[in-house]
C-alpha positions in Angstrom: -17.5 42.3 -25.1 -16.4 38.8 -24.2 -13.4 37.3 -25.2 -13.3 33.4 -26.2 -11.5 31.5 -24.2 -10.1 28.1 -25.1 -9.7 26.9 -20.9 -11.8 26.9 -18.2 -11.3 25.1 -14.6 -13.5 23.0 -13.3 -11.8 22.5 -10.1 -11.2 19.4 -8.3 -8.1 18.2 -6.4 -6.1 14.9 -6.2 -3.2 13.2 -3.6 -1.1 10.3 -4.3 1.0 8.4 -1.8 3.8 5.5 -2.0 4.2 2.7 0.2 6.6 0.0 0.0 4.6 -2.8 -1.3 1.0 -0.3 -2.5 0.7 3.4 -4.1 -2.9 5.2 -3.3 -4.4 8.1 -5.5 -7.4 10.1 -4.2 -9.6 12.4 -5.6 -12.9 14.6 -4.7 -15.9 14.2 -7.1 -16.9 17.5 -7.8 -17.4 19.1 -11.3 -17.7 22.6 -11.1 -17.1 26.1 -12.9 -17.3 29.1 -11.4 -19.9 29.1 -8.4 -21.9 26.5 -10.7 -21.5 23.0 -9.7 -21.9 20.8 -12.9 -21.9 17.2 -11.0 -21.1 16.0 -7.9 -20.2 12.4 -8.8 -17.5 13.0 -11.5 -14.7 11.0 -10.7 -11.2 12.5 -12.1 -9.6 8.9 -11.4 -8.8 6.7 -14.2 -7.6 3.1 -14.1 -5.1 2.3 -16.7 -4.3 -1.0 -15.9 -4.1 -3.5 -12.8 -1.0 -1.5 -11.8 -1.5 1.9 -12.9 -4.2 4.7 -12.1 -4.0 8.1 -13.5 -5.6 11.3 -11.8 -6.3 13.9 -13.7 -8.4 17.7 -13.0 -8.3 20.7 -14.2 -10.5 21.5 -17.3 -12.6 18.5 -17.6 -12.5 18.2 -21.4 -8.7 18.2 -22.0 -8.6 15.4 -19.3 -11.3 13.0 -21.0 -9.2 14.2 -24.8 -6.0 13.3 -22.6 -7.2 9.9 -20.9 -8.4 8.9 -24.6 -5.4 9.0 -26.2 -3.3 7.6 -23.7 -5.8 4.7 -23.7 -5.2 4.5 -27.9 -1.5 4.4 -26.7 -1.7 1.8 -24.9 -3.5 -0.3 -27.1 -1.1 0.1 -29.4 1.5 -0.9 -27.4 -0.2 -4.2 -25.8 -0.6 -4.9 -30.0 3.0 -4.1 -31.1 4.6 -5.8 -27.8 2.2 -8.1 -26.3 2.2 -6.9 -22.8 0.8 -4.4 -21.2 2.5 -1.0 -20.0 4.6 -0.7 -16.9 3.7 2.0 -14.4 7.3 4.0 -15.3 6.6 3.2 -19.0 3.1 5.0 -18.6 4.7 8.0 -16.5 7.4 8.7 -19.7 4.9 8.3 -22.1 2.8 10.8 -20.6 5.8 13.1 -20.3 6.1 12.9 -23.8 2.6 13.3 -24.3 2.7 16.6 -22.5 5.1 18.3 -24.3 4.2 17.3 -27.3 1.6 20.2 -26.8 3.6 22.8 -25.1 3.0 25.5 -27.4 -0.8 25.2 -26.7 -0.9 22.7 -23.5 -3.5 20.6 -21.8 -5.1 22.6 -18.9 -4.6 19.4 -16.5 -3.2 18.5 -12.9 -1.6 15.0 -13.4 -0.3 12.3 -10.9 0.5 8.5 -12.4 0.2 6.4 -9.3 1.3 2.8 -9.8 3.7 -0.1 -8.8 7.1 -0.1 -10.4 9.1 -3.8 -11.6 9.7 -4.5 -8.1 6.7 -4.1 -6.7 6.9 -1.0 -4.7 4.5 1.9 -4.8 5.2 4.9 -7.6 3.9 8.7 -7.7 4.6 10.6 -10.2 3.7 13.9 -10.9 3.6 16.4 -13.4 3.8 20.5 -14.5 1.9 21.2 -17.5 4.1 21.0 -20.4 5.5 17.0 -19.4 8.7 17.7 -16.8 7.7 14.9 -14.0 9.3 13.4 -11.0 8.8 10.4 -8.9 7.7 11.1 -5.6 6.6 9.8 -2.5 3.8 12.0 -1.9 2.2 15.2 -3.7 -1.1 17.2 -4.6 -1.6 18.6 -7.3 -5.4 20.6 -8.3 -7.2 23.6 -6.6 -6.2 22.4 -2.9 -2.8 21.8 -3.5 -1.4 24.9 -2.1 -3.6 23.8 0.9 -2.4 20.4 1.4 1.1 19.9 0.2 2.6 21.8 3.6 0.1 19.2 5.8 1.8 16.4 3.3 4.7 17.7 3.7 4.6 17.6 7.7 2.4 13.9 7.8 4.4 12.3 5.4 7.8 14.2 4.9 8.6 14.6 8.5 9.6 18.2 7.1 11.0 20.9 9.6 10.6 18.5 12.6 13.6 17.9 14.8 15.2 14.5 14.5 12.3 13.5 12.4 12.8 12.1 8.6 10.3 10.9 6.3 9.9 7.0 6.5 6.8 5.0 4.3 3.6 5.0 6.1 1.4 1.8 6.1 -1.6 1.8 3.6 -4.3 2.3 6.9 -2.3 5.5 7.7 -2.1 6.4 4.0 -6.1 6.1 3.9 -6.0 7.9 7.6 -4.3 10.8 6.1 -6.4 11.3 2.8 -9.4 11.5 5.1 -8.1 14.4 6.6 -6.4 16.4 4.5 -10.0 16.1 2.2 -11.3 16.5 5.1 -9.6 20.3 5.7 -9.8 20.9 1.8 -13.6 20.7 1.8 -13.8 23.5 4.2 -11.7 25.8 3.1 -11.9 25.3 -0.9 -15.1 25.5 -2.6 -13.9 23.4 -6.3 -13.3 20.3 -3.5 -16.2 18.6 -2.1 -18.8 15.9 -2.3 -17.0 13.1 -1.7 -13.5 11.7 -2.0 -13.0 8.7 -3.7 -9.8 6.4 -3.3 -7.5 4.3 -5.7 -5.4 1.9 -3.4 -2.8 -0.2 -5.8 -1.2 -3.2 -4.6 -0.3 -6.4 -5.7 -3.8 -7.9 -6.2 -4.8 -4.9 -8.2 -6.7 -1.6 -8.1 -8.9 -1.2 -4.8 -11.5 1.6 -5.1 -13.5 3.3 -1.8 -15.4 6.5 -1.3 -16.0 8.6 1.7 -18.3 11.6 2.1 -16.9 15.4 2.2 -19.5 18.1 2.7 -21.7 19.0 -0.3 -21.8 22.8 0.4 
């Protein structure tokens, strides 16, 4: 006899980086359960504002429940305050958000990608129940255990001799999600389809999609 279960994954993986003047987030558009897959053009990247961009995977209907109230939160504030959120604003009140329902959490992979007051790129990321970080790089979703070491050796410079990490340019930023999608694709089968790419900067939220393999 089956036993109800409130979660279920429906895959999918995401990457943020930080440069010094843009922050990228990437994700893969497939929706999937299981060896079902439900869509192949749902995208887990959400723009919250000209500044901000929120990935989010995991089970698909706590992320949409998630990105619709922290849209009704930041209504609010742009009506109390008159301004819009700033990226580290965003990244506490999600936080907060997130522990708010530790005792029965959101089943969600989150990283806030954004530019901070001075105009340099932000990642922040996430564990389930609202402790977060700011980082330079990190993956969080089905692939992460996959890609985090090649992030970790691309980006971080980690266990190379005199080698230390140092921001990449945003070409080499997009050069890099390419690939480590690229390698996810082939070796998870929740990552696929195609990858589609948040670039923040200055002038606001760039979006671009590449092709993965659909098998």
């Amino acid at each position: 006899m089956a036993q109800f279960n409130p979660y279920s994954s429906n895959g999918g993986t995401i990457v943020g980086i930080a440069g010094e003047d843009y922050s990228l987030l990437a994700s893969d558009t497939r929706l999937s359960e299981g060896y079902s897959i439900h869509s192949r053009d749902s995208s887990k990247l959400y723009k919250l504002s000209d500044k901000t961009v929120l990935g989010s995977a995991g089970f698909h209907g706590d992320v949409l429940t998630l990105v619709k109230r922290i849209g009704l939160r930041m209504q609010d504030y742009k009506y109390r305050h008159n301004k819009t959120m700033s990226t580290p604003g965003m990244a506490q009140m999600l936080a907060t958000m997130l522990y708010a329902k530790r005792f029965f959490p959101y089943y969600t992979y989150n990283i806030v990608a954004g530019l901070d007051s001075q105009g340099k790129g932000c990642v922040y990321s996430y564990d389930p129940v609202g402790s977060y970080e700011r980082e330079y790089y990190r993956a969080a979703g089905s692939a992460s255990s996959l890609l985090q070491p090649f992030l970790d050796n691309q980006i971080g410079r980690k266990n190379i001799d005199g080698e230390q990490y140092k921001p990449i340019s945003k070409e080499q930023a997009v050069s890099v999600i390419r690939d480590v999608f690229t390698s996810a694709a082939e070796r998870d089968i929740y990552t696929g389809d195609q990858v589609e790419i948040a670039v923040v900067t200055a002038d606001g939220v760039d979006v671009q999609r590449f092709n993965l393999r659909r098998d």
